[in-house]
Structures are given as structure tokens and as C-alpha cells.
C-alpha positions in Angstrom: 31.9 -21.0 30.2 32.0 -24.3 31.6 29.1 -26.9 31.1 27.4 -27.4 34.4 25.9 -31.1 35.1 24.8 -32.6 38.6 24.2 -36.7 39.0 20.8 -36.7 39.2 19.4 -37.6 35.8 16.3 -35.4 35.2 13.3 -36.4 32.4 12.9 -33.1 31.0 10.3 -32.7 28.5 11.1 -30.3 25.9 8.4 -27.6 24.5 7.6 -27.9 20.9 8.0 -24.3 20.5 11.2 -24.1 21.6 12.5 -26.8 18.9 13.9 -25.4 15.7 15.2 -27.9 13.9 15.2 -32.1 14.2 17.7 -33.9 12.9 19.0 -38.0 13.2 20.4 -39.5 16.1 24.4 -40.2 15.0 24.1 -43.5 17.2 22.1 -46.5 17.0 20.0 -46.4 20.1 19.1 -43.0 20.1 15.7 -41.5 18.9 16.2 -37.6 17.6 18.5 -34.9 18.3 16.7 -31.5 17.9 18.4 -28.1 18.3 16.6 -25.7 20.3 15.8 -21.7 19.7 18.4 -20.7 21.7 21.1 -22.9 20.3 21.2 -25.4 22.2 20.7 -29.2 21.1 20.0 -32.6 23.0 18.5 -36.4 22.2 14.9 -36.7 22.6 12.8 -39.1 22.9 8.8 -39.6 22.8 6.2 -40.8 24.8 2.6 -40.2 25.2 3.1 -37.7 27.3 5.6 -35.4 24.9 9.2 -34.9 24.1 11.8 -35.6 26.3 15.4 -35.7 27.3 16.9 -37.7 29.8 19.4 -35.3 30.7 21.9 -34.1 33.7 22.9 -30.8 31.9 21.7 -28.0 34.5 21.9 -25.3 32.2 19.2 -26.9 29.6 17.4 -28.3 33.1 16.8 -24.4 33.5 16.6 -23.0 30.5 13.4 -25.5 29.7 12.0 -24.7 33.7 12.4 -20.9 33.1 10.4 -20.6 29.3 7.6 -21.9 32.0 5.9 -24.4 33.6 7.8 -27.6 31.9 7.6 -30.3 34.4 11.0 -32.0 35.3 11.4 -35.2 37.1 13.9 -37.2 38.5 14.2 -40.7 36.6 
């Protein structure tokens, strides 16, 4: 299946209980990479609001909106 993406870049924070596993960032100027319950896995940040991801990928856009109630906005 192909990956979907739109160009609107979404802050998309990410659920603690949907993260399995952190791990480092393989670049310099990235904060985490965390995989997610369902397999899937994307750079996060943190603020004083929560996790996030500044991210364009619809499918993980959905997946995050669907588990409930996770705020998305555009950056």
C-alpha cells in the first residue's frame, strides 16, 4: 500500500499509551523516534503541552485522530 501524505504539515500530538517503545533520533537535530502499538514509528518532540510530531503522513494523522480525541493542528 502506498504511503499517503498531503502538504499541509500537521502538529500531531501523540498519546502516551499508544507508544511502545522510544528509541534515539539517527540524526542530529532530531529529539526521539518512538514506535507506536500498531507498528508504526515517527520523530517526536516535547513541549509542555505533550508529545508531538510534525508530520504530513495522513495515515498516522488518522490513526492518532481515530484512538480519540487527539487534537491536530496545522503548523
Amino acid at each position: 500500500m502506498p504511503y499517503r501524505y498531503t502538504d499541509d504539515v500537521v502538529k500531531l500530538y501523540i498519546p502516551v499509551s499508544v507508544i511502545k517503545d522510544y528509541h534515539d533520533h539517527p540524526e542530529p537535530y532530531g529529539d526521539r523516534m518512538v514506535t507506536l502499538i500498531n507498528g508504526m514509528y515517527t520523530d517526536v518532540y516535547e513541549d509542555e503541552q505533550g508529545i508531538f510530531t510534525l508530520t504530513n503522513d495522513l495515515d498516522l494523522v488518522e490513526y492518532i485522530k481515530s484512538i480519540g480525541g487527539v487534537h491536530a493542528r496545522k503548523r
